[in-house]
C-alpha positions as CSV (number, residue, x, y, z in Angstrom):
1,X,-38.0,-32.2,-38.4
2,X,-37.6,-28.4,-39.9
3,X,-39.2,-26.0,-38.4
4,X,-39.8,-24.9,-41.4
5,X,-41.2,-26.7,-43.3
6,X,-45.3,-27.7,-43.1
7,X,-44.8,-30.5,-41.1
8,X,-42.4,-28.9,-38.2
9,X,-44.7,-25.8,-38.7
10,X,-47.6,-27.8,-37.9
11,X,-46.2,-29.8,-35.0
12,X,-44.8,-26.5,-33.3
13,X,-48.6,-25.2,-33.9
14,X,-49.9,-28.5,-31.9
15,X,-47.3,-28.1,-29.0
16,X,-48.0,-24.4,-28.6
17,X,-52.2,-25.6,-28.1
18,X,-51.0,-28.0,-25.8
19,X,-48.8,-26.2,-23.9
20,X,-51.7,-23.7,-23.3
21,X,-50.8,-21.2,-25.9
22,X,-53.8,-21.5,-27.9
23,X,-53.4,-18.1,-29.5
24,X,-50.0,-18.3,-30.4
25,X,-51.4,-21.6,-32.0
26,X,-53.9,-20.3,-33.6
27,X,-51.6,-17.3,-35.5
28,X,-49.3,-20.1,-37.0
29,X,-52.6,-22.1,-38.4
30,X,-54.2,-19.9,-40.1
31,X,-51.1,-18.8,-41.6
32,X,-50.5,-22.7,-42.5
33,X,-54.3,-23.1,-43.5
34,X,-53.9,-20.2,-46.0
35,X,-50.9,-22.0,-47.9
36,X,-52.1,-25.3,-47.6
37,X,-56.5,-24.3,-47.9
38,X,-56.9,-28.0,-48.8
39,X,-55.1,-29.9,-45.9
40,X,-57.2,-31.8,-44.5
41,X,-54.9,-32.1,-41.5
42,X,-54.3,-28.4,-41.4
43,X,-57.8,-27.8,-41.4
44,X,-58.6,-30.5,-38.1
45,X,-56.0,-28.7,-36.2
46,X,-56.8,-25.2,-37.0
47,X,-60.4,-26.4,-36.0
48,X,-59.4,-27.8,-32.8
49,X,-57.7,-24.9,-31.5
50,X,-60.6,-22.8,-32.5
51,X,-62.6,-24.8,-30.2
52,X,-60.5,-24.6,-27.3
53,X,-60.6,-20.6,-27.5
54,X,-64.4,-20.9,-27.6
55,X,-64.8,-19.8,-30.9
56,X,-67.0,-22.5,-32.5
57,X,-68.3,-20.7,-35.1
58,X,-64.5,-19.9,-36.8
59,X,-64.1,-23.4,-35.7
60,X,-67.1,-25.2,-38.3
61,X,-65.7,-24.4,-41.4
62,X,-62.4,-25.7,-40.7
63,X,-63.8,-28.9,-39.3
64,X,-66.2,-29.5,-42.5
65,X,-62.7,-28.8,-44.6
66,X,-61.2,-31.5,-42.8
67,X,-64.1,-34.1,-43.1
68,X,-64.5,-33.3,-47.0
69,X,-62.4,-36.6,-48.3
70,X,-63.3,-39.4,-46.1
71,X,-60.0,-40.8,-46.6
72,X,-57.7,-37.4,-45.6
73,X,-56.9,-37.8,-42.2
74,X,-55.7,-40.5,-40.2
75,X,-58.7,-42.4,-38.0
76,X,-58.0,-41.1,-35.0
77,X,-58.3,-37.4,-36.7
78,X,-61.6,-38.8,-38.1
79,X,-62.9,-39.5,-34.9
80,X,-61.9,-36.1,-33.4
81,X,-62.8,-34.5,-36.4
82,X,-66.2,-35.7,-35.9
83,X,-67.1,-35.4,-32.3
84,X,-65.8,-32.0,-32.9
85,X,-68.0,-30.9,-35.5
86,X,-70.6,-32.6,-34.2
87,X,-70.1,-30.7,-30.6
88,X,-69.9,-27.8,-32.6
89,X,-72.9,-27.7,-34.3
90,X,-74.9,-28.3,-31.0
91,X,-73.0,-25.6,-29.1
92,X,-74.1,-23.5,-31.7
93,X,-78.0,-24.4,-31.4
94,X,-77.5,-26.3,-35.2
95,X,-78.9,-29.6,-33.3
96,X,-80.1,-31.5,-36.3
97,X,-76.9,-31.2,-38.2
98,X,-74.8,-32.0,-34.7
99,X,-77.2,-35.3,-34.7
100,X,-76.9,-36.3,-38.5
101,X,-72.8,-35.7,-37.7
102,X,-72.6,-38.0,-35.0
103,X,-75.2,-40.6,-36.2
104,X,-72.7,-40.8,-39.2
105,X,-69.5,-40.7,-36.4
106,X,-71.3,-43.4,-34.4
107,X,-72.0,-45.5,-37.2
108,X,-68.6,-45.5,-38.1
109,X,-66.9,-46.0,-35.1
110,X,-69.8,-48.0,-33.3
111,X,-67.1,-48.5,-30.7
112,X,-66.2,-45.0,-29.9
113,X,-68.4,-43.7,-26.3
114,X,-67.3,-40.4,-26.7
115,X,-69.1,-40.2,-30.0
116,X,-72.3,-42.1,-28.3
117,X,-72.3,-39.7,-25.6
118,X,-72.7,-36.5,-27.8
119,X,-74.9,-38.0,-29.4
120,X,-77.3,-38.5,-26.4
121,X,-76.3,-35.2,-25.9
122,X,-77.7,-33.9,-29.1
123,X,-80.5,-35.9,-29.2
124,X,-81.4,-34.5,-26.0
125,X,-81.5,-31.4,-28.0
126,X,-83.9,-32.2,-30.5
127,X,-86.2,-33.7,-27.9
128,X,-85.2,-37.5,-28.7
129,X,-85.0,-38.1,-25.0
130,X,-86.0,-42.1,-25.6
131,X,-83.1,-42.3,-28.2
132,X,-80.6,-40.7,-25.7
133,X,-81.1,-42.4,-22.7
134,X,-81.0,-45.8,-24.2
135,X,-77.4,-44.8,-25.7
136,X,-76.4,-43.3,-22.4
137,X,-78.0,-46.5,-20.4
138,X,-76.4,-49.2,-23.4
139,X,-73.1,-47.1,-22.7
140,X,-73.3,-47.5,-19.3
141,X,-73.7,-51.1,-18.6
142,X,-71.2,-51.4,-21.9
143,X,-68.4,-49.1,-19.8
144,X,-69.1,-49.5,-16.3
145,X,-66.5,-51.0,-14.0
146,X,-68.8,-50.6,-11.0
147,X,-69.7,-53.8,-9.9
148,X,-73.7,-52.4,-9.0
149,X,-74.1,-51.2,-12.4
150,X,-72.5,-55.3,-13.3
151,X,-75.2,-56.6,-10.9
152,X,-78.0,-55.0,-12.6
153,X,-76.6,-54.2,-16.5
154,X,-79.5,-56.9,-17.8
155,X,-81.9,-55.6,-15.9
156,X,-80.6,-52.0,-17.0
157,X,-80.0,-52.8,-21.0
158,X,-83.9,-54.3,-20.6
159,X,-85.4,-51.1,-19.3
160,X,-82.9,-49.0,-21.8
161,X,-85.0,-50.8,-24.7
162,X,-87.9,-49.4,-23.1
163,X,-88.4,-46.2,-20.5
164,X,-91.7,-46.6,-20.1
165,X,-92.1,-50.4,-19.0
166,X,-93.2,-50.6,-15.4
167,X,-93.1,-54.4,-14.9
C-alpha cells in the first residue's frame, strides 16, 4: 500500500494512535478529513483519536459524519462508531442524546455488551436507574463465567425484571 495515497495515509494515521502517538495521528487526519470531508471512514478515525486525547467535543462532529449513511462503514466501524458517539455525548453531560444513540446501537447490535453497558451507563444519567440495572443484571447472567453468578442467573434475570420485589 502507498503511503501516499488515502488508504496508506489512513493506515499510517491508525498505527501512529496505536502506537501511542495520538497527536502525530491526529495532524495526518484532519489533513485527510479536509480532502476527503465526506469519508465516512476518515471521519470514525479522526473521531476516535480525538477521543483518546480527551477532546470529545472536536471528537462529536466527526463521529456524527461517520454515522450519516448507515451503510458507509464496515459493521465493526458501526459499532465503534456508535458506542463512541454515544460515550461522547454522556461525557459531555448531552445524556438524552447519548441514550437515544445507544438505544439505536443496542437495537442494532442486540448482541453487542459494550453497547448495553453504556447504555446502563447513560441511563443512569437521566435517572433511569430501573432500566439500567436490569441491562447490567440481564448482561451479567448473559456474560458471566462465574459459576455463583451460573447458580443464581434465574433467580438474578427474575429480580432484574423487577428491583423492587421482596418475595
Amino acid at each position: 500500500m502507498n503511503a501516499h495515497t488515502r488508504d496508506g495515509r489512513l493506515a499510517t494515521a491508525i498505527a501512529l494512535r496505536e502506537q501511542g502517538a495520538p497527536d502525530r495521528a491526529r495532524e495526518q487526519l484532519l489533513a485527510l478529513t479536509t480532502e476527503f470531508p465526506e469519508d465516512a471512514e476518515v471521519a470514525y478515525q479522526t473521531a476516535w483519536v480525538h477521543d483518546v486525547l480527551g477532546l470529545e467535543a472536536e471528537a462529536a462532529p466527526f463521529y456524527e459524519r461517520a454515522l450519516r449513511d448507515p451503510t458507509s462503514l464496515t459493521e465493526t466501524d458501526r459499532r465503534g462508531a456508535l458506542l463512541g458517539l454515544g460515550s461522547t455525548y454522556r461525557v459531555l453531560g448531552r445524556y438524552a442524546r447519548a441514550v437515544e444513540t445507544l438505544r439505536g446501537g443496542v437495537a442494532e447490535f442486540p448482541d453487542d455488551g459494550a453497547l448495553r453497558t453504556f447504555l446502563a451507563m447513560a441511563l443512569f444519567n437521566t435517572e433511569e436507574h430501573h432500566e439500567a440495572m436490569t441491562l447490567l443484571l440481564n448482561l451479567v447472567t448473559t456474560t458471566s463465567r462465574d459459576p455463583y453468578v451460573q447458580r443464581y442467573g434465574p433467580a438474578i434475570d427474575h429480580y432484574a425484571r423487577d428491583l423492587n420485589e421482596t418475595a
